[in-house]
N, C-alpha and C positions, 0 to 999 in steps of 0.2 A: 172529350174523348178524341183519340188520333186516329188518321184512317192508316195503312199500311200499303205501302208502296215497294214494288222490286218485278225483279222479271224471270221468267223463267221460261222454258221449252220455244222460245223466239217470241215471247208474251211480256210485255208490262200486265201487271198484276195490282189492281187497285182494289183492296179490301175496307168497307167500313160495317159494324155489326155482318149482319146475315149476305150482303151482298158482297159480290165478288165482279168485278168489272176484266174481261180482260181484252187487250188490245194489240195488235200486232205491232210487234217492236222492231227497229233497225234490224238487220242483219248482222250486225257487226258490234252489236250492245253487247259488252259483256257484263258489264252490271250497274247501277244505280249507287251512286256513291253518299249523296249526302241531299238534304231538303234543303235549300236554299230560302224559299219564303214558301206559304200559304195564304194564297187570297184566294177565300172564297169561292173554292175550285179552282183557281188557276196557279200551277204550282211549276217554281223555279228548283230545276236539280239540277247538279251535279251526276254526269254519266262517265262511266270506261268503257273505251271503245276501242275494239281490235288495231284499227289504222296511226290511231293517237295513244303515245305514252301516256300524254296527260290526262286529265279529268276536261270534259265540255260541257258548258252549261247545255240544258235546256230546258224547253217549256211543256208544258204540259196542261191542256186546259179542257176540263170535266166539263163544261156546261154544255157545247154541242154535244158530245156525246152523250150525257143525259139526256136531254131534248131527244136524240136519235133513238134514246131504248123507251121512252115515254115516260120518263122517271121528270117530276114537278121539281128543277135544279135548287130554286130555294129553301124548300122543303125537305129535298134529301141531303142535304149540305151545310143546312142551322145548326145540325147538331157536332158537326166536324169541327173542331178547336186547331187544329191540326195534321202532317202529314208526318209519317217515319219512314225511313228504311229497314225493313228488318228480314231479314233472309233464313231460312230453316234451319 
């Protein structure tokens, strides 16, 4: 199963089943363009950003911030196959 990635109200938005993760995004993110890889919480994307025409990579990595909400990263993460983008 994929978890679900995008941003909204100044938030990245990380959803897998029942949990919903959100974390404060750039200022200037206007949206999450594309998954680049999935390792095992740490995930390379493609961002559009107010300042740059183009798309910028970047990274994204779930396991401190797991650790920070007391969530067991291996354990909440075995079952993740994958990340998407998908927007409302």
């Amino acid at each position: 199963m994929d978890a679900v990635l995008n941003n909204r109200d100044g938030f990245t938005v990380f959803r897998f089943g029942d949990h919903v993760i959100r974390l404060k995004a750039p200022y200037s993110l206007e949206r999450y363009t594309r998954v680049k890889e999935w390792n095992n919480g740490y995930v390379v994307v493609d961002a559009k950003y107010r300042h740059n025409k183009q798309d910028e990579e970047e990274y994204i990595d779930l396991v401190p911030i797991l650790k920070d909400l007391y969530f067991e990263p291996s354990a909440f993460l075995a079952p993740i196959k994958g990340a998407k983008i998908e927007y409302d």
